[in-house]
C-alpha positions, 0 to 999 in steps of 0.5 A: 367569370369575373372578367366577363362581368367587367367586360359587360360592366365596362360595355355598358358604361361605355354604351351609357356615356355614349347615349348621354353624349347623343343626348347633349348633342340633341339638345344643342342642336335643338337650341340651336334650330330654335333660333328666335324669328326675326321680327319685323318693324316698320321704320319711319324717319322724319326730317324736319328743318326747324327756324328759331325752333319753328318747323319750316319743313318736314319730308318721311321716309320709310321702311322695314327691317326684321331683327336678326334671326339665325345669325344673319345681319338683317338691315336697310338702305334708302337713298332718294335725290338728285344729280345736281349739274355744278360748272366744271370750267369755263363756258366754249365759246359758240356753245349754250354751255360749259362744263359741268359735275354732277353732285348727289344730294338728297337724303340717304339713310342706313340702318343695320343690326337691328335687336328688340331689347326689353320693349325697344328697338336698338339699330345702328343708323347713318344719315346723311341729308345734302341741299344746295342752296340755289340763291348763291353762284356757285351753289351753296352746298349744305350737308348734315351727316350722323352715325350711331347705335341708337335705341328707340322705345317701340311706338314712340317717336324719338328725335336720334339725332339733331344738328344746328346749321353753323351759320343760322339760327337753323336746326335739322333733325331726325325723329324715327318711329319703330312700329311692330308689324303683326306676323300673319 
């Protein structure tokens, strides 16, 4: 008799601990399947070139990125420019032209690991801006490269980055505003 009752008591202890252990599995698979939504911003970049600290040019790119959701590494890449012909050699002779290269310049822009924190936007960019300067032979080719987590206070333009050119009086800078987009 006394073994009969030990044995139910230990088969229910054992049908106890099993039941709890379905229980902490469910409810981590529960968290786990709760994982936060992405949200999504739009991102607007603005370059602007400055003289003596007056703006002489501004261009805007734009686009979205969602904040990472389930793990995922969510980001964006823009790329805009042209493939400008630089003489390689020598011109041939009883030809219209030489030689040439072609080299990209433009504006391209990366941004990657995107995260809200307490009513910010925190991202990793990079940045790189790329001109020629027509009024020199060969061209003059200027460039401007940035890279680092940056964080932005959604809604407000922010300069992240800023540059002065080493042989002007010249500034390049890039603001970036982050702009919550409503889900439907």
């Amino acid at each position: 008799m006394k073994n009969k009752i030990r044995n139910k008591t230990t088969l229910a202890m054992i049908c106890g601990l099993l039941l709890l252990a379905a229980a902490v599995c469910a409810a981590q698979s529960g968290a786990a399947g709760s994982a936060e939504q992405p949200k999504y911003y739009h991102l607007d970049f603005a370059v602007r070139e400055l003289d003596s600290g007056r703006l002489v040019n501004a261009r805007h790119y734009a686009t979205t990125i969602a904040t990472g959701g389930s793990g995922m590494d969510y980001g964006c890449t823009m790329r805009t420019g042209n493939k400008v012909p630089v003489p390689s050699g020598p011109a041939v002779p009883n030809e219209s032209s030489g030689a040439f290269t072609y080299i990209d310049l433009g504006v391209n822009i990366d941004c990657r690991s995107a995260k809200e924190i307490q009513g910010s936007l925190a991202l990793n960019v990079a940045a790189e801006i790329s001109n020629a300067a027509t009024s020199s032979s060969p061209p003059l080719i200027r460039q401007t490269k940035w890279s680092a987590n940056v964080i932005v206070q959604i809604g407000k333009p922010t300069v992240i980055f800023s540059s002065d050119d080493i042989t002007t009086k010249g500034q390049m800078q890039l603001e970036l505003t982050a702009t919550p987009i409503a889900a439907r």
